[in-house]
N, C-alpha and C positions, 0 to 999 in steps of 0.2 A: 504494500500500500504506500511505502515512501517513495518509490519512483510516480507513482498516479499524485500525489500532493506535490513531487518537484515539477512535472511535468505541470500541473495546473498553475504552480507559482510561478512558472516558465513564462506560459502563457500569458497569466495576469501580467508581467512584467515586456512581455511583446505589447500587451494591449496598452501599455501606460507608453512605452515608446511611438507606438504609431500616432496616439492622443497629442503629443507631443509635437509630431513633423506635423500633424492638421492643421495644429496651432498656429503656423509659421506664416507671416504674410507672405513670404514668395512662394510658396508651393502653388503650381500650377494646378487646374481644375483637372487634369488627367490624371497626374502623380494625387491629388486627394481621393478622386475615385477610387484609384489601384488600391490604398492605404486603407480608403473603408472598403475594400473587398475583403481586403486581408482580415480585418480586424471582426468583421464578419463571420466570419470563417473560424476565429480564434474563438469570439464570442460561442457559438453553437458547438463547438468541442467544451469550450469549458461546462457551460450547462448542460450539457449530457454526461459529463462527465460528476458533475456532483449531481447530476438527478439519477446515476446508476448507486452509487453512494447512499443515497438518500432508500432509494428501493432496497439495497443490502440493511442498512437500517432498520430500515421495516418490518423486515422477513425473520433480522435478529430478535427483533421487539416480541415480534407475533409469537418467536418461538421459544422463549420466554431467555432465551441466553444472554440477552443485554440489555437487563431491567437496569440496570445500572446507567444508562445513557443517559 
């Protein structure tokens, strides 16, 4: 599970870079495009990614193995 939290914090830290170049008054309207593609893309990996999470959760809760949570 600590590779799927780096990999996420990866993410998060691409998405705070692209937010970034958006930011910039010379970035062209092409390059902002391409940039919100990307970050698109990062976006919907991350939230599937803790919504698989979120389901193991769940399934733990249900099955009584991680009342503790």
């Amino acid at each position: 599970m600590a590779e799927k939290e780096m990999k996420l914090e990866e993410s998060f830290d691409q998405l705070n870079h692209i937010l970034e170049e958006l930011e910039k008054p010379e970035i062209t309207l092409e390059a902002s495009f391409s940039l919100y593609q990307e970050g698109m893309k990062l976006l919907k990996s991350c939230n599937d990614s803790i919504d698989k999470v979120e389901k193991e959760l769940i399934v733990l809760s249900e099955n009584g193995e991680a009342n503790e949570l």
